[in-house]
C-alpha positions in Angstrom: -55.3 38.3 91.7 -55.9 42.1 92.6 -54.7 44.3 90.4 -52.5 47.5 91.7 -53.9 51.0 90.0 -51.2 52.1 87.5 -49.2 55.7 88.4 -49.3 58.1 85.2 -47.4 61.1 84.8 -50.8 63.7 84.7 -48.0 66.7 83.4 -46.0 64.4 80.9 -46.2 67.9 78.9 -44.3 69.1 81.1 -42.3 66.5 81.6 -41.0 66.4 78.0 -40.6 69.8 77.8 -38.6 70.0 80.7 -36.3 67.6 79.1 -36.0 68.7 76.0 -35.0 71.8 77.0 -32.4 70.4 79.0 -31.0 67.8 76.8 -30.6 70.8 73.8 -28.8 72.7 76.2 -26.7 70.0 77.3 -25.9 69.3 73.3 -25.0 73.0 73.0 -27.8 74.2 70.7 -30.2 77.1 70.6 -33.8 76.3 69.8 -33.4 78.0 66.5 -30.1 75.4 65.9 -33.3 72.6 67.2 -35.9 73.7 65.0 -33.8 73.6 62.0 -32.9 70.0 62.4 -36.3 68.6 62.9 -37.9 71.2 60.2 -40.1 72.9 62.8 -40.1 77.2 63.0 -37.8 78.6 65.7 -41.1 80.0 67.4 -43.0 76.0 67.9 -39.9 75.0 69.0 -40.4 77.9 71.9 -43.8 77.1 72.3 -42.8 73.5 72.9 -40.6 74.3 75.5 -42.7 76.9 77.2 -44.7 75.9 80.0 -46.6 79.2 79.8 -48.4 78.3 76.4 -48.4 74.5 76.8 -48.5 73.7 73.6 -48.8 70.0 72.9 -47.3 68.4 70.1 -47.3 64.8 67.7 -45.6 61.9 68.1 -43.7 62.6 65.1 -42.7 66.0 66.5 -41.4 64.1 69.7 -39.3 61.9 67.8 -37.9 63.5 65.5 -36.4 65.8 68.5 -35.4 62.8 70.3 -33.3 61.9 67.0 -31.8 65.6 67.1 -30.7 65.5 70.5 -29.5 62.4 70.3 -31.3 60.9 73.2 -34.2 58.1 73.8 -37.6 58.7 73.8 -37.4 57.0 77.4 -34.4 59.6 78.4 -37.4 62.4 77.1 -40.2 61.3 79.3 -37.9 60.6 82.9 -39.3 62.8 86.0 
């Protein structure tokens, strides 16, 4: 049995922020409305988003989001 090398997502940074941007602006808020709900400042919420300072963040941070928006963690990490 040969195994077949596995395809990873080498920007899932990116990725997520991508999609969290999108899905909060889909849902209406402003990253200040966002940070507020998960507890985070306005400005890591920015830094999250921002491509510019990739910032990366926890597990926790990523779910708690997902929970905000109302969205999967799956839906978070689609190209």
């Amino acid at each position: 049995m040969k195994l077949e090398k596995l395809k990873f997502d080498t920007n899932i940074y990116n990725t997520i922020r991508k999609n969290i941007k999108k899905y909060r602006k889909e849902k209406g808020l402003t990253s200040a409305e966002l940070a507020e709900l998960v507890d985070l400042s306005h400005d890591f919420i920015r830094q999250i988003e921002s491509e510019r300072v990739a910032y990366n963040f926890s597990l926790e941070t990523f779910y708690k989001i997902s929970i905000a928006l109302d969205v999967t963690l799956d839906m978070l990490i689609e190209k």
